[in-house]
N, CA, C and O atoms as CSV, one atom per row, in Angstrom:
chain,resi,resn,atom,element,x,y,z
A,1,UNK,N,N,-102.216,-128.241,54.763
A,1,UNK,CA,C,-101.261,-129.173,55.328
A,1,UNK,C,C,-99.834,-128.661,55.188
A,1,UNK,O,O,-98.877,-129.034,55.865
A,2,UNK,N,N,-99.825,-127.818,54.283
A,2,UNK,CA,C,-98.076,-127.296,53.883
A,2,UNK,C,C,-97.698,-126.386,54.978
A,2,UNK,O,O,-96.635,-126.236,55.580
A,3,UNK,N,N,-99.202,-125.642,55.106
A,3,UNK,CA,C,-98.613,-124.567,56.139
A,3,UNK,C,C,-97.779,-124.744,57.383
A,3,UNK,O,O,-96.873,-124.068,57.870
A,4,UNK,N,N,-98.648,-126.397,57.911
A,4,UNK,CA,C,-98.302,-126.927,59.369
A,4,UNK,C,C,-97.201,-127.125,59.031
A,4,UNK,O,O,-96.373,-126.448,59.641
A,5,UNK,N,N,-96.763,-127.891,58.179
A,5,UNK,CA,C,-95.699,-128.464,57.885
A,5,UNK,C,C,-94.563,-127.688,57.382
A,5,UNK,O,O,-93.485,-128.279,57.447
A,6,UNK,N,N,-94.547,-126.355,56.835
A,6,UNK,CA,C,-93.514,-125.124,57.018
A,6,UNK,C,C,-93.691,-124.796,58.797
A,6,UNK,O,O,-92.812,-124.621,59.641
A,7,UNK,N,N,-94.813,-124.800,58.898
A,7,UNK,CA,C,-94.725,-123.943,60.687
A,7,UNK,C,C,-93.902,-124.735,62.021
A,7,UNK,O,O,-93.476,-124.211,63.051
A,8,UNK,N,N,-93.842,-126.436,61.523
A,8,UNK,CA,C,-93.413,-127.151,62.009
A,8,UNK,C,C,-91.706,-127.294,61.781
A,8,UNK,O,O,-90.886,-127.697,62.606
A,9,UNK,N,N,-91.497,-126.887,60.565
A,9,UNK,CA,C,-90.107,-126.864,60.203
A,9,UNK,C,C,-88.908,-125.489,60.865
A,9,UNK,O,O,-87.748,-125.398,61.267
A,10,UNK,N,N,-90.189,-124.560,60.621
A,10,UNK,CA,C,-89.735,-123.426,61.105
A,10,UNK,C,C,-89.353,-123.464,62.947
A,10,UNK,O,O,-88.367,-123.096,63.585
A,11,UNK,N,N,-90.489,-124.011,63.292
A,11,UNK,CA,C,-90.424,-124.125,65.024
A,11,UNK,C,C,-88.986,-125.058,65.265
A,11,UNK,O,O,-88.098,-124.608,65.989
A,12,UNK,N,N,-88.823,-126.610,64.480
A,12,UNK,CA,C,-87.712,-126.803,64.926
A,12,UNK,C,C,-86.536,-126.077,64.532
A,12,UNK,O,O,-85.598,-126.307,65.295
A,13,UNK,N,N,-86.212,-125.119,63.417
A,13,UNK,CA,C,-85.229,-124.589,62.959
A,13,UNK,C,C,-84.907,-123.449,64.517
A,13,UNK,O,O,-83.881,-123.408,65.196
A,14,UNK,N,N,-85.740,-122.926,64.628
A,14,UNK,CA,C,-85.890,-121.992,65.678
A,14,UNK,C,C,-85.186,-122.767,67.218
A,14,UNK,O,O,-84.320,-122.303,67.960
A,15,UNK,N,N,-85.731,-123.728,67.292
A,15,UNK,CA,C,-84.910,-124.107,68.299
A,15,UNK,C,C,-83.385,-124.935,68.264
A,15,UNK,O,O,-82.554,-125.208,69.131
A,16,UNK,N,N,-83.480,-125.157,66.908
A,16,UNK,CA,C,-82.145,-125.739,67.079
A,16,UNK,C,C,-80.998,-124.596,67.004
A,16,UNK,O,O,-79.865,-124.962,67.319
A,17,UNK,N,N,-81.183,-123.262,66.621
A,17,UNK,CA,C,-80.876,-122.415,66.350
A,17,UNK,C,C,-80.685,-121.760,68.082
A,17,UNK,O,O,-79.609,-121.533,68.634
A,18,UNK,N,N,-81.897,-121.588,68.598
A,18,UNK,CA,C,-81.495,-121.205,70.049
A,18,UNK,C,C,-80.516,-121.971,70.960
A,18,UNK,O,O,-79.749,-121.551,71.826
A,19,UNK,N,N,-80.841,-123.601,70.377
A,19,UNK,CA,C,-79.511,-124.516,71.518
A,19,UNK,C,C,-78.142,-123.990,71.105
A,19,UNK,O,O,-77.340,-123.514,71.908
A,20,UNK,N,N,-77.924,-124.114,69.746
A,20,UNK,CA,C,-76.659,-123.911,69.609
A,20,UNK,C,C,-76.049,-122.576,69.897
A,20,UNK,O,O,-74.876,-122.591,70.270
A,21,UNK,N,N,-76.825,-121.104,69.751
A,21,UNK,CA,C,-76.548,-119.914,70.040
A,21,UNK,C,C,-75.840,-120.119,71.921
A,21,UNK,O,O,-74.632,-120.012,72.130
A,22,UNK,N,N,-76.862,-120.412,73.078
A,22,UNK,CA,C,-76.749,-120.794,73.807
A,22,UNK,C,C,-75.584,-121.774,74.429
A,22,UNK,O,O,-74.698,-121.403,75.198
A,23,UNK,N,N,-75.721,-122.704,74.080
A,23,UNK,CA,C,-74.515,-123.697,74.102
A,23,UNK,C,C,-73.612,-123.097,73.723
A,23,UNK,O,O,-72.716,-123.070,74.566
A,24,UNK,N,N,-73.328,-122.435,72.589
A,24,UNK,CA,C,-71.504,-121.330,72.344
A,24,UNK,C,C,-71.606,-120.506,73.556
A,24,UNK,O,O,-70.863,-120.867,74.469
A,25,UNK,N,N,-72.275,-119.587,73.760
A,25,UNK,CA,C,-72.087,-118.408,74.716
A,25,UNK,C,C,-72.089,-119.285,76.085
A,25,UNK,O,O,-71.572,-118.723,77.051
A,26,UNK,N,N,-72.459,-120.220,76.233
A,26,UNK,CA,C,-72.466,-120.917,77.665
A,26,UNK,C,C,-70.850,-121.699,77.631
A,26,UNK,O,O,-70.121,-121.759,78.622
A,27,UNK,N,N,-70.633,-122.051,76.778
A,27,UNK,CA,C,-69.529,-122.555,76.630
A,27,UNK,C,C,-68.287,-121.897,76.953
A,27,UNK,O,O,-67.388,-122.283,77.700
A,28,UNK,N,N,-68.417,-120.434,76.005
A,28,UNK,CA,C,-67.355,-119.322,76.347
A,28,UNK,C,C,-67.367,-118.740,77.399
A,28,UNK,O,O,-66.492,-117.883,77.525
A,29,UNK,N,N,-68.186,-118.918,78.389
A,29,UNK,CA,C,-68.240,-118.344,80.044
A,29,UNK,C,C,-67.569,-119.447,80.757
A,29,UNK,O,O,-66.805,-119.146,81.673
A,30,UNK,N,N,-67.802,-120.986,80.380
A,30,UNK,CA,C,-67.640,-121.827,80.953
A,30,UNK,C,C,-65.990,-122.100,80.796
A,30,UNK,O,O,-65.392,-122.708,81.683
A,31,UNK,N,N,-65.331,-121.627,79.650
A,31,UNK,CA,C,-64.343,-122.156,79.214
A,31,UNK,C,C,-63.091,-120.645,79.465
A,31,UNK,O,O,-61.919,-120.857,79.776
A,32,UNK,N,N,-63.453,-119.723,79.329
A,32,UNK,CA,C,-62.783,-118.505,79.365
A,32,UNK,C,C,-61.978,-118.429,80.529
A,32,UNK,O,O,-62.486,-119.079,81.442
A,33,UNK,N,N,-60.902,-117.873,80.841
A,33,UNK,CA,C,-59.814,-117.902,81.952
A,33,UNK,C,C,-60.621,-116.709,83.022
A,33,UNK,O,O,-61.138,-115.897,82.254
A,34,UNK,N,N,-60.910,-116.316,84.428
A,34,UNK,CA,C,-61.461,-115.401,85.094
A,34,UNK,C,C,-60.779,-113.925,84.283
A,34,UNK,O,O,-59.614,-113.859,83.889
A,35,UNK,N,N,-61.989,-112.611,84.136
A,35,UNK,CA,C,-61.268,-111.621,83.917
A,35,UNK,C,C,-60.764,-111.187,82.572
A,35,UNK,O,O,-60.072,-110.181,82.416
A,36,UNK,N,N,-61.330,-112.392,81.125
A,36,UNK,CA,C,-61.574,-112.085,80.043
A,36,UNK,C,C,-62.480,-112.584,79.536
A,36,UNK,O,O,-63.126,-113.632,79.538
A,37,UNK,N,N,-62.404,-111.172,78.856
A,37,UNK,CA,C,-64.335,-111.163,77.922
A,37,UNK,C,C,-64.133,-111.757,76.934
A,37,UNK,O,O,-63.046,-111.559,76.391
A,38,UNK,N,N,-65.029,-112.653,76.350
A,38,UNK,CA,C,-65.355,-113.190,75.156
A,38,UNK,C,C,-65.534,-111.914,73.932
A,38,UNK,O,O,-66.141,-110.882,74.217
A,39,UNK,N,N,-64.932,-112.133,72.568
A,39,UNK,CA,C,-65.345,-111.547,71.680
A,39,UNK,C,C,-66.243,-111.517,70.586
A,39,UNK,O,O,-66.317,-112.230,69.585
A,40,UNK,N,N,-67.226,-110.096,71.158
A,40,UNK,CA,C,-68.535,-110.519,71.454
A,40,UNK,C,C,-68.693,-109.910,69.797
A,40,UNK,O,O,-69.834,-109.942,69.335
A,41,UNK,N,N,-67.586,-109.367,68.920
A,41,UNK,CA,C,-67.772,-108.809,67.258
A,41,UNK,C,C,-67.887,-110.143,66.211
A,41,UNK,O,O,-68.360,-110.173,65.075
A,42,UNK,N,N,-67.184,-111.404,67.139
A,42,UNK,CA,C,-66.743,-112.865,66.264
A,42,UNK,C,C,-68.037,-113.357,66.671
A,42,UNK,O,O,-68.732,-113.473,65.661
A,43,UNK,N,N,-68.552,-113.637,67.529
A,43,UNK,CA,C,-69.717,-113.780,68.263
A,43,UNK,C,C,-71.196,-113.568,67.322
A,43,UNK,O,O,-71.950,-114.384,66.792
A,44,UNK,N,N,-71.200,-112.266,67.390
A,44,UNK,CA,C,-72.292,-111.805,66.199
A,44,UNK,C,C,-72.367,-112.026,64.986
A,44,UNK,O,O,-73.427,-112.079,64.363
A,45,UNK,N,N,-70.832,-112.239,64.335
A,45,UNK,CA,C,-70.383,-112.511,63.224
A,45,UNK,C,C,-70.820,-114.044,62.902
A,45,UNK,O,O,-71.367,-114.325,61.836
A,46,UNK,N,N,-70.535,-115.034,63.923
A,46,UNK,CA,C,-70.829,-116.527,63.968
A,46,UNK,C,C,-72.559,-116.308,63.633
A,46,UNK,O,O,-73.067,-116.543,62.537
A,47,UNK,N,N,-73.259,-115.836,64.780
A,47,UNK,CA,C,-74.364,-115.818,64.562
A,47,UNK,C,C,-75.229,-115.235,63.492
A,47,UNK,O,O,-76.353,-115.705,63.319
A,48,UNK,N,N,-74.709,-114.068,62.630
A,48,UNK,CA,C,-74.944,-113.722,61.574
A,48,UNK,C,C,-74.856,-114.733,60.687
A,48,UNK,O,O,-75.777,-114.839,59.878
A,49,UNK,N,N,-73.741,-115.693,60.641
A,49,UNK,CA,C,-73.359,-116.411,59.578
A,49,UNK,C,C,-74.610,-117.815,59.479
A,49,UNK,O,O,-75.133,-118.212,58.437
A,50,UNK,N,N,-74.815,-118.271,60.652
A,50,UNK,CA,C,-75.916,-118.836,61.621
A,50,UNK,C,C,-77.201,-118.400,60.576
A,50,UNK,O,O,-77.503,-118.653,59.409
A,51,UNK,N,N,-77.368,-118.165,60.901
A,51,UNK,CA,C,-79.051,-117.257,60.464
A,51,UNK,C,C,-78.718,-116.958,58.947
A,51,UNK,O,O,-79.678,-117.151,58.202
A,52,UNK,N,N,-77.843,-116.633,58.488
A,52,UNK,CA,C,-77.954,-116.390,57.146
A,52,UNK,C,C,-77.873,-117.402,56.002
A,52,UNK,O,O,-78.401,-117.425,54.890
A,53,UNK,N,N,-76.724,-118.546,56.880
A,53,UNK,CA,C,-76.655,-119.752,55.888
A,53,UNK,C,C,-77.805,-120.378,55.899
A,53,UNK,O,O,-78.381,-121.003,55.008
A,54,UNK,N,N,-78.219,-120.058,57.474
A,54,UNK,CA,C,-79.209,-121.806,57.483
A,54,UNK,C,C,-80.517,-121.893,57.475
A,54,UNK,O,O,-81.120,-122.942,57.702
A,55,UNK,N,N,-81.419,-120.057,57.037
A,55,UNK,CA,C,-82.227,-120.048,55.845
A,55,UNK,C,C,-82.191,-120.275,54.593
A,55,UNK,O,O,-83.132,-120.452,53.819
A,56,UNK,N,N,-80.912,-120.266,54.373
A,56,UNK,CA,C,-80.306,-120.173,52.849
A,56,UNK,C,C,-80.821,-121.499,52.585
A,56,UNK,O,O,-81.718,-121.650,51.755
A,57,UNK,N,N,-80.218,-122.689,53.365
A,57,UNK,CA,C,-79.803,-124.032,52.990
A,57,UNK,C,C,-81.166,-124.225,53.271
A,57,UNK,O,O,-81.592,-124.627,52.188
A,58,UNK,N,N,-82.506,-124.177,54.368
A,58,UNK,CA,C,-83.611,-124.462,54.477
A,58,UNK,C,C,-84.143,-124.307,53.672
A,58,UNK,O,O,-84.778,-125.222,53.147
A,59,UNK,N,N,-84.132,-123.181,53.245
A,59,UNK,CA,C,-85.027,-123.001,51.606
A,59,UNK,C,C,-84.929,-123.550,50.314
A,59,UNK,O,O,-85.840,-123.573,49.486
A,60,UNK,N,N,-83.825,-123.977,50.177
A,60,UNK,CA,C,-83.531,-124.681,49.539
A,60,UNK,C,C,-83.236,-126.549,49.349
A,60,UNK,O,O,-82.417,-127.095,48.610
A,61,UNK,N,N,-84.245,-127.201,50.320
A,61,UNK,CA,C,-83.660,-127.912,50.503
A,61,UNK,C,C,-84.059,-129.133,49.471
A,61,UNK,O,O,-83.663,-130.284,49.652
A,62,UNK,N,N,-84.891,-128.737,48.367
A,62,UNK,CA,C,-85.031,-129.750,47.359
A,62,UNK,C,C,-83.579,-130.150,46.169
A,62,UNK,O,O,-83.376,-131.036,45.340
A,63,UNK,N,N,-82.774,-128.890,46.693
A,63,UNK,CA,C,-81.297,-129.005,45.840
A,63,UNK,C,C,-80.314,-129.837,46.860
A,63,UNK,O,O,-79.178,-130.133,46.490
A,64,UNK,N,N,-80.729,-130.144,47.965
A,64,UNK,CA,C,-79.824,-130.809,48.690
A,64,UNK,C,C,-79.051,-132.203,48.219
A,64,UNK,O,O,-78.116,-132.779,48.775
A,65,UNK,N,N,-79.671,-132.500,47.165
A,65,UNK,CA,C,-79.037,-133.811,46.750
A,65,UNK,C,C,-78.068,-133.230,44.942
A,65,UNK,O,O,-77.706,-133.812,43.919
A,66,UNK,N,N,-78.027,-131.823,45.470
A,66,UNK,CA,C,-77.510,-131.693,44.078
A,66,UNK,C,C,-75.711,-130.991,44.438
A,66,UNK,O,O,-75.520,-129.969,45.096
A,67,UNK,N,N,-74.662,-131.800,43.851
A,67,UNK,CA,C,-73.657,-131.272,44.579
A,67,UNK,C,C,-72.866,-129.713,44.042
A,67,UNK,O,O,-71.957,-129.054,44.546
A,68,UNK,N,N,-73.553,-129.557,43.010
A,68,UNK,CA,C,-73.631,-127.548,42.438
A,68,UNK,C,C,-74.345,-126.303,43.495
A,68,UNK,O,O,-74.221,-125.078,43.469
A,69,UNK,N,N,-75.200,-127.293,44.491
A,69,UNK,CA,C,-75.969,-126.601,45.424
A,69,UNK,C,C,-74.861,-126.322,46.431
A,69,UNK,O,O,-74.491,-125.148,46.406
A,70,UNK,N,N,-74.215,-127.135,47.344
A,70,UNK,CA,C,-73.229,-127.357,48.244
A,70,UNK,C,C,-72.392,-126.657,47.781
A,70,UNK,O,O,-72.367,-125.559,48.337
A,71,UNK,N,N,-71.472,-126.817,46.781
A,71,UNK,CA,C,-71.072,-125.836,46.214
A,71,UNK,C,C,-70.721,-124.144,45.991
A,71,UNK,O,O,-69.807,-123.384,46.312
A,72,UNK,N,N,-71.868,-124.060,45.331
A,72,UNK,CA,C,-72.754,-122.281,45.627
A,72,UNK,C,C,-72.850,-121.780,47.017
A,72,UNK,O,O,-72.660,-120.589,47.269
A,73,UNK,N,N,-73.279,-123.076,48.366
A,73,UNK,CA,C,-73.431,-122.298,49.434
A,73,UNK,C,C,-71.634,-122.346,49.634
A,73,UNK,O,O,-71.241,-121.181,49.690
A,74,UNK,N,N,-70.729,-123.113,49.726
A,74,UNK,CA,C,-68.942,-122.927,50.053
A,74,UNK,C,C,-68.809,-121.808,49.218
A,74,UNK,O,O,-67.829,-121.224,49.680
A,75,UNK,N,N,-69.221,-121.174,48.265
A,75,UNK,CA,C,-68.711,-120.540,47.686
A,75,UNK,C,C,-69.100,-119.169,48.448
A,75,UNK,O,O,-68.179,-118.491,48.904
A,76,UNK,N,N,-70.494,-118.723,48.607
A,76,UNK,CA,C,-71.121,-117.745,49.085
A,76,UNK,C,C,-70.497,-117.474,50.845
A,76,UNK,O,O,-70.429,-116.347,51.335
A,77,UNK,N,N,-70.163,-118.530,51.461
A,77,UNK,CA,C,-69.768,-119.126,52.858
A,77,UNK,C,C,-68.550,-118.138,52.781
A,77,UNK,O,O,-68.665,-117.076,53.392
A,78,UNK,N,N,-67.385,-118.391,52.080
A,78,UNK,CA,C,-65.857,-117.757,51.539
A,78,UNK,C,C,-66.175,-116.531,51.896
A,78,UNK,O,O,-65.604,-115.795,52.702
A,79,UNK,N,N,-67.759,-116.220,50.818
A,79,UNK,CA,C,-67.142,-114.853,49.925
A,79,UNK,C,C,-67.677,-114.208,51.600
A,79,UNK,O,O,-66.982,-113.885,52.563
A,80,UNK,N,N,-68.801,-114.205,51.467
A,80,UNK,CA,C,-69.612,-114.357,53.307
A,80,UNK,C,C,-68.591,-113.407,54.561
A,80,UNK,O,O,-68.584,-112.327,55.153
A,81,UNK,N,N,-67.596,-115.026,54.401
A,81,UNK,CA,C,-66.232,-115.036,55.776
A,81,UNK,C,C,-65.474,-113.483,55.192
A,81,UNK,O,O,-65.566,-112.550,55.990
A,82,UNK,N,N,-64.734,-113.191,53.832
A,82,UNK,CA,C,-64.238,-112.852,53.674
A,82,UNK,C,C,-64.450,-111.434,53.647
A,82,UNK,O,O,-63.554,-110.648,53.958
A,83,UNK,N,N,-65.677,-111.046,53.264
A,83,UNK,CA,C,-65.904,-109.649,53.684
A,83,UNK,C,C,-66.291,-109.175,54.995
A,83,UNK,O,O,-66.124,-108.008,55.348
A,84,UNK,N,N,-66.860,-110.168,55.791
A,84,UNK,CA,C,-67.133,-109.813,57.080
A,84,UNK,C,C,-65.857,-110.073,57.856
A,84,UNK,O,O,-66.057,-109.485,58.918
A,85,UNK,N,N,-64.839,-110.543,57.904
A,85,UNK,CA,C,-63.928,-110.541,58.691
A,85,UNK,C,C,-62.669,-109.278,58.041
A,85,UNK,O,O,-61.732,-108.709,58.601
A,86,UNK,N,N,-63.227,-109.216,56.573
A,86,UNK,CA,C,-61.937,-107.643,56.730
A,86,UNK,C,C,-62.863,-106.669,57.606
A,86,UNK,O,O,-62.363,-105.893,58.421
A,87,UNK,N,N,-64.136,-106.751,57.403
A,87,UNK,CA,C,-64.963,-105.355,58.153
A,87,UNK,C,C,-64.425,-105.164,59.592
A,87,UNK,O,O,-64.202,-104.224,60.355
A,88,UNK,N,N,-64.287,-107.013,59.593
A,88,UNK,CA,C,-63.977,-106.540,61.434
A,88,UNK,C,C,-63.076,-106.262,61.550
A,88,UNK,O,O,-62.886,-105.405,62.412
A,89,UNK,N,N,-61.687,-106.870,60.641
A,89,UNK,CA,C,-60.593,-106.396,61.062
A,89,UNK,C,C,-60.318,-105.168,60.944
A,89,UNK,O,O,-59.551,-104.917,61.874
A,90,UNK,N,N,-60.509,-104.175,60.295
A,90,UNK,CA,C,-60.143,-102.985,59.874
A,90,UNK,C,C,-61.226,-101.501,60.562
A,90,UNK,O,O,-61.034,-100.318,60.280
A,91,UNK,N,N,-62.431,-102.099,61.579
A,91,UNK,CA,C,-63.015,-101.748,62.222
A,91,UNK,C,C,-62.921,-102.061,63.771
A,91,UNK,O,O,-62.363,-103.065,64.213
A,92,UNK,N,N,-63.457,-101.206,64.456
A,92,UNK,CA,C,-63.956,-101.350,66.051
A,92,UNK,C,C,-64.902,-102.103,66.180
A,92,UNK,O,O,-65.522,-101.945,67.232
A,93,UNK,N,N,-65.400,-103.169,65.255
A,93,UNK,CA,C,-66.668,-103.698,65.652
A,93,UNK,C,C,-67.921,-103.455,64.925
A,93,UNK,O,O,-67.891,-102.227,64.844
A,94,UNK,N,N,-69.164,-103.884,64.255
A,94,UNK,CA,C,-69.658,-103.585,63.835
A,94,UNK,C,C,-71.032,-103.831,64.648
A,94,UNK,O,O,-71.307,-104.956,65.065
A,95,UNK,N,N,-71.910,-102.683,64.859
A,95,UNK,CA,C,-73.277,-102.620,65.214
A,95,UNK,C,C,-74.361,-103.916,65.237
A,95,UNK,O,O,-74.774,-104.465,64.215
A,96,UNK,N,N,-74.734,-104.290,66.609
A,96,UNK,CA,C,-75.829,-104.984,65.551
A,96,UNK,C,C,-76.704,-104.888,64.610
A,96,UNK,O,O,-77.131,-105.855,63.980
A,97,UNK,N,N,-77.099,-103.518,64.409
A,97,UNK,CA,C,-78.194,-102.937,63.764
A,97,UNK,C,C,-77.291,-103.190,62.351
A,97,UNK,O,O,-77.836,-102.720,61.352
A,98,UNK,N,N,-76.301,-103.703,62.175
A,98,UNK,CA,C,-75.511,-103.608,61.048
A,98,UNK,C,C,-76.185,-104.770,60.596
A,98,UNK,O,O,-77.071,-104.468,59.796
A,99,UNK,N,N,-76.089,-106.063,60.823
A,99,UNK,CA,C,-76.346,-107.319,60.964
A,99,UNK,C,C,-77.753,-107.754,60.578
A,99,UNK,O,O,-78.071,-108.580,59.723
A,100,UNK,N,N,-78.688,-106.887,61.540
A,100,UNK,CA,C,-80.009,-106.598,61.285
A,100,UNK,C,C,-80.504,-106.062,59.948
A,100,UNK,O,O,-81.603,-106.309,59.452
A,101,UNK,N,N,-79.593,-105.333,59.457
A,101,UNK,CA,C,-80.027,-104.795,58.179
A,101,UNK,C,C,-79.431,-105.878,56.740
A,101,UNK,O,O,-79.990,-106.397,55.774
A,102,UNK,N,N,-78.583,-105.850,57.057
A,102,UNK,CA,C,-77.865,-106.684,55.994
A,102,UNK,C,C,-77.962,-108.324,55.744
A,102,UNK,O,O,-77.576,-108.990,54.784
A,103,UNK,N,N,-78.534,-108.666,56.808
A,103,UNK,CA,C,-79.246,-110.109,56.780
A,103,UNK,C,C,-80.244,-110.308,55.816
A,103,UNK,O,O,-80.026,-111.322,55.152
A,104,UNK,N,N,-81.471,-109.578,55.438
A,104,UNK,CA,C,-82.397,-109.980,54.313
A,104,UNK,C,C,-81.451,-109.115,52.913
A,104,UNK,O,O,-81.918,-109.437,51.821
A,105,UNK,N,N,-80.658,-108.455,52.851
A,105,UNK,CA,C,-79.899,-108.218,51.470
A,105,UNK,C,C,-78.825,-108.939,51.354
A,105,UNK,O,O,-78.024,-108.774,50.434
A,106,UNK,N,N,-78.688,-109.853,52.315
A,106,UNK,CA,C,-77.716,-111.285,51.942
A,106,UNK,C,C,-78.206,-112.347,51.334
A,106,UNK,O,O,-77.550,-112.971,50.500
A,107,UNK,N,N,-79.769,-112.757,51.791
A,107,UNK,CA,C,-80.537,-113.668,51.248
A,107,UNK,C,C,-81.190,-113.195,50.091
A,107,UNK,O,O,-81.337,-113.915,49.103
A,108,UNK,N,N,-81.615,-111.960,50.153
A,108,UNK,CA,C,-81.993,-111.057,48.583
A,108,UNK,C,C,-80.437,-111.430,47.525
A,108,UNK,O,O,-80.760,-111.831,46.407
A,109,UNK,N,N,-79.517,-111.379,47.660
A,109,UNK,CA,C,-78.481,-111.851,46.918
A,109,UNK,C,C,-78.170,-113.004,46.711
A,109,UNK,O,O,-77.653,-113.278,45.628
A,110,UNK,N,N,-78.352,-113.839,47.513
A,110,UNK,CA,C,-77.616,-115.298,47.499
A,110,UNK,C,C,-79.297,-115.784,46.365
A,110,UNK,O,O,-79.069,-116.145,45.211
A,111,UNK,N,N,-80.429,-115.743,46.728
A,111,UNK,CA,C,-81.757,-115.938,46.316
A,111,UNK,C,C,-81.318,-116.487,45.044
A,111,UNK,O,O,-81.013,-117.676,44.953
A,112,UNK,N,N,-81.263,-115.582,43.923
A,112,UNK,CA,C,-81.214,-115.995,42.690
A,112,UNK,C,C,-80.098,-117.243,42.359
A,112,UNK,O,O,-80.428,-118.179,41.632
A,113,UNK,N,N,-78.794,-117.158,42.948
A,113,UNK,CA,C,-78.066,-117.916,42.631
A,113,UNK,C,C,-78.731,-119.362,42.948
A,113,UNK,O,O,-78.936,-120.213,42.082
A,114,UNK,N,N,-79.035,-119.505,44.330
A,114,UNK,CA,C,-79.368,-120.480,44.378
A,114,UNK,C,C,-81.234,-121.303,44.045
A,114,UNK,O,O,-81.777,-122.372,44.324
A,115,UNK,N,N,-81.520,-120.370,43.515
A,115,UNK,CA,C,-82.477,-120.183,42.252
A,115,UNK,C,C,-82.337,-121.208,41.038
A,115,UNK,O,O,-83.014,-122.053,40.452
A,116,UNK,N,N,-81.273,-120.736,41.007
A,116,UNK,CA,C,-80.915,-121.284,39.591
A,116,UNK,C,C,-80.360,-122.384,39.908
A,116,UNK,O,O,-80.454,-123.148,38.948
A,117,UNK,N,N,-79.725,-122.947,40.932
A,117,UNK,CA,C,-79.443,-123.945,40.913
A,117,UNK,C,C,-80.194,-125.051,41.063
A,117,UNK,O,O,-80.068,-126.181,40.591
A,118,UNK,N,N,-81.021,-124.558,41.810
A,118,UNK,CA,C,-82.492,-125.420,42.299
A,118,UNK,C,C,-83.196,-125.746,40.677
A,118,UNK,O,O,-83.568,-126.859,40.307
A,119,UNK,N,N,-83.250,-124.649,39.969
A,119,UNK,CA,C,-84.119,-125.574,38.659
A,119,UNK,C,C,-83.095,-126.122,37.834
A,119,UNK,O,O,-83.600,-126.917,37.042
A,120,UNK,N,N,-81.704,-126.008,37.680
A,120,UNK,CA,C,-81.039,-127.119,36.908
A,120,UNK,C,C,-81.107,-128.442,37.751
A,120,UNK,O,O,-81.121,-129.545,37.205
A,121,UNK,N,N,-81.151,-128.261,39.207
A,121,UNK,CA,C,-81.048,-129.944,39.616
A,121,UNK,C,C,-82.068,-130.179,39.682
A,121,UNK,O,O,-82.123,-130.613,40.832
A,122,UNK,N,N,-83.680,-130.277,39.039
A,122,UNK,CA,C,-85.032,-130.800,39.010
A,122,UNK,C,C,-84.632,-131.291,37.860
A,122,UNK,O,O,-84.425,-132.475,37.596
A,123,UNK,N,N,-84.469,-129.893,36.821
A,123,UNK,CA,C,-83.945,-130.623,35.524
A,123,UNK,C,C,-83.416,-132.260,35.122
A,123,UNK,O,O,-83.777,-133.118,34.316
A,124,UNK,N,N,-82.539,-132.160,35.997
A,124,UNK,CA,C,-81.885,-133.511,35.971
A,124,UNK,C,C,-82.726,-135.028,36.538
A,124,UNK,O,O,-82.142,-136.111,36.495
């Protein structure tokens, strides 16, 4: 029964994940002046951030009522923004294959922290 019920969680994560990807990029065609391109490095960056938080927060969601959890993810969110936006600034852009790689050694990192937070708020 758990399985359905991860497979079921997963399917809607998946699509709520495709509306909103969609809906931005439809938006920025819709909204953009004729004759400029959307920037497509902030773009990937959003969507990186996308996919990385909101396994984070799914997996975790028995700490959701714990406010050290919320927390840990603003904190990780910062640190997150802050290195990926000097990369961009101080770069031409970064690969997707960049993104691709560094997505499961973001959640391999964030993991433990919010590890630990998850068994102090059962604790309680």
């Amino acid at each position: 029964m758990s399985y359905l019920k991860r497979a079921g969680d997963l399917l809607i994560e998946t699509v709520i994940g495709i509306i909103l990807v969609t809906g931005y990029v439809a938006d920025l065609f819709i909204t953009l002046p004729k004759g400029i391109t959307p920037n497509w490095e902030y773009i990937a960056f959003g969507v990186n951030t996308l996919v990385v938080f909101g396994f984070s927060i799914s997996w975790y969601r028995d700490a959701w009522k714990c406010s050290s959890f919320w927390v840990a993810i603003l904190v990780l969110l910062l640190g997150h923004t802050a290195v990926y936006l000097s990369l961009l600034h101080y770069t031409e852009g970064l690969p997707l294959m960049f993104y691709v790689v560094l997505n499961p050694v973001e959640l391999t990192v964030f993991t433990p922290f919010l590890r630990k937070i998850r068994q102090k708020s059962a604790r309680i």
